[in-house]
C-alpha positions, 0 to 999 in steps of 0.5 A: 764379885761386885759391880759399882757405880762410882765417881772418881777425880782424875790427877788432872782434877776432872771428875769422871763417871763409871762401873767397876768390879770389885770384892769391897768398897775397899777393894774398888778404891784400890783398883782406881787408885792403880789407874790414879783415879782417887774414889769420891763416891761408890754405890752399889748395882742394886739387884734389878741390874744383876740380872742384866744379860752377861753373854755379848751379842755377835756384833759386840764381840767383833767390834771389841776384837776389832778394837784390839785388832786396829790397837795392837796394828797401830802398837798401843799396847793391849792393856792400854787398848782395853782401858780406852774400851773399857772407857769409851764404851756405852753398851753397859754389858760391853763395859763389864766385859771389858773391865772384867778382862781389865782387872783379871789381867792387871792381876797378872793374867794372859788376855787368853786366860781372862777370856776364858774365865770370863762369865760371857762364855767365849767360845774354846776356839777364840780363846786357843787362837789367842794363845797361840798367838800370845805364844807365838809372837803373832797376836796382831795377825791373829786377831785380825783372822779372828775378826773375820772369822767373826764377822763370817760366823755372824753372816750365816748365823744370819742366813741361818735366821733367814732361812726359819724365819720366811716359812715361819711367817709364811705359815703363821700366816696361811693358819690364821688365813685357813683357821679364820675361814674354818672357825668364822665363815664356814659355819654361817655359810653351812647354816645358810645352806641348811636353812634353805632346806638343802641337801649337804653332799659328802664333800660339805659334810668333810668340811662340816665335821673338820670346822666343828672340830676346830670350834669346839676342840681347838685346844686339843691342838695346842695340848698335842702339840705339847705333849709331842714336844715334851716327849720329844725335849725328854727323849733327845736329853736322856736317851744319847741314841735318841739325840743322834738318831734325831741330828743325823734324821734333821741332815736328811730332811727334805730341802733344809737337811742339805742346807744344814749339812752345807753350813755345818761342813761350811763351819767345820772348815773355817774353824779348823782351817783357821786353828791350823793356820794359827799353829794348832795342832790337828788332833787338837783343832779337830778335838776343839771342831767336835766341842763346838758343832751342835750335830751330834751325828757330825761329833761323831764323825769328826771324833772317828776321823780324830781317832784315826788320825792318832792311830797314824792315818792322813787326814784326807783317808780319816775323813774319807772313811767317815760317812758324812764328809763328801768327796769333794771335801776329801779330794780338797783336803787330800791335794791341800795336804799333799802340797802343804796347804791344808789351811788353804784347802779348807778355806776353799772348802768353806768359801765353797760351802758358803757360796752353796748355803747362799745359793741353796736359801735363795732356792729355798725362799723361792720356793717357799713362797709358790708352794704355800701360795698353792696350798693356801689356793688348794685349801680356799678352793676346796672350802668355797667347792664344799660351800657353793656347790650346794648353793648352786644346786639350790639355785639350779632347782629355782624356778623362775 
């Protein structure tokens, strides 16, 4: 399908601007024509903007649900919500959304069925919530949990940011701060040293040798650090084992393996509370969790506590028999299935998680910053040691 920039008259006579999908001029004509906007004018999007990016930011996708949700409270009927978005909309990659979403439900589709055929790959989820509540009567009420929804998948894709990008800064930093000091000052101080005739203890030889490989190896550096990379990428993406073997190694990783157990278990618990409150059934809420989680180690264990779970056990007992999912998240489930709450229960695992991935990066953050100041105060101290001691030396045999 084509996209156009056209100029059409409304029948009030006003001339108006805009982007529509289309097969053919042709066929654009005839979409304006069932909104009464007559053609005057139809270009072509040349190549260059083709390449425009498809996928939606997070803040867009809430803001157009957000949209839909307020419309459809209000009683403005959905397609009619969709076309004052579609028109109001300044976000070129939200305006082909939504007139993507416009044209395949004036051709006869569900809201849930153009979504997920729609090339800015919504997640299974968001589209199995939608249905449900087209099927059930309950669409208002469903895009308002999936507002929020959104809005708490976004705030700890945030915290997630948050928490790699501190020691990524903090790091790039202490290399170039120890690189400069490597590659610049050590080896003028070392001629210094050895233009005053002095003798170089071992620990000044250590840093010779480690300062001469820095200036004439460096690029051995980058070379292996490719090459772990490459052999890394090659074996996680042909070897299954390798794959889970690495995701269930990232969840025991000092410091941040807890926290990526906390927000996956934090994830886990909205999205599946949220799909049982909506109607859907359990197998399939579960089935729908496993497609969506990155961690192979926790898709296995959801599919074990799935299968389980099939064979006639409660859901409490199928995840108490995996590994991976702790007691507390257990005796939660098990009292929210027992009173008939189990989506309350999982919202309390979740706020739960949530409040101990805030807590756990403001511990992480904290630090970060001590431990990476005494390594960069450990290795200054050992350069200017290995640099002053024979200086001083030199000086002590002076004689005034």
């Amino acid at each position: 399908m084509l996209e156009f920039n056209y100029s059409a008259i409304t029948v009030e006579g006003r001339t108006i601007t805009g982007r529509q999908s289309a097969t053919s001029e042709e066929d654009l004509e005839a979409r304006l024509s069932r909104l009464q906007l007559e053609l005057l004018k139809a270009k072509p999007v040349s190549n260059a903007s083709l390449f425009a990016r498809k996928r939606l930011q997070s803040k867009e996708l809430i803001n157009i649900f957000i949209h839909m949700q307020t419309l459809s409270q209000a009683g403005v009927p959905l397609f009619e919500s969709l076309i004052d978005l579609r028109d109001s909309a300044d976000v070129p990659a939200v305006k082909r959304f939504v007139s993507d979403l416009v044209d395949r439900i004036e051709g006869g589709a569900t809201l849930s069925d153009a979504l997920e055929q729609s090339p800015a790959g919504i997640d299974k989820v968001n589209v199995s919530l939608i249905r449900t509540g087209e099927a059930t009567g309950k669409l208002p009420e469903v895009l308002a949990e999936l507002v929020e929804s959104l809005k708490w998948s976004d705030e700890i894709a945030g915290q997630t940011k948050k928490i790699m990008m501190y020691p990524i800064f903090a790091g790039t930093v202490v290399l170039g701060a120890v690189g400069f000091l490597m590659i610049y000052l050590v080896p003028q101080l070392i001629g210094f040293i050895k233009n005053l005739g002095g003798v170089v203890p071992i620990q000044t030889k250590a840093l010779v040798a480690f300062s001469n490989f820095l200036v004439n190896f460096w690029y051995y550096i980058p070379i292996g650090i490719l090459l772990i990379a490459v052999v890394w990428i090659t074996a996680v993406r042909t070897s299954p084992r390798a794959a889970l073997w690495v995701d269930g190694a990232k969840l025991k990783v000092p410091l941040f393996g807890p926290i990526l157990k906390k927000i996956i278990m934090a994830r886990f618990a909205r999205s599946f509370g949220l799909m049982y409150r909506s109607g859907v059934s359990v197998l399939d809420g579960l089935g729908y969790c496993e497609s969506l989680s990155t961690n192979l180690a926790f898709r296995q264990a959801i599919n074990g506590a799935a299968q389980n779970i099939s064979e006639g056990q409660k859901v409490s007992d199928a995840f108490a028999a995996t590994a991976l999912f702790p007691a507390l998240v257990v005796r939660m489930i098990r009292v929210g299935e027992t009173t008939g709450g189990l989506d309350k229960a999982l919202d309390n695992v979740s706020y739960f998680y949530t409040r101990e991935v805030n807590d756990s990066i403001e511990k992480v953050q904290g630090l970060i910053q001590p431990v990476l100041t005494v390594f960069l105060g450990g290795m200054i101290a050992w350069i200017m040691s290995a640099v002053m001691l024979p200086i001083y030396d030199l000086m002590s045999k002076v004689k005034i």
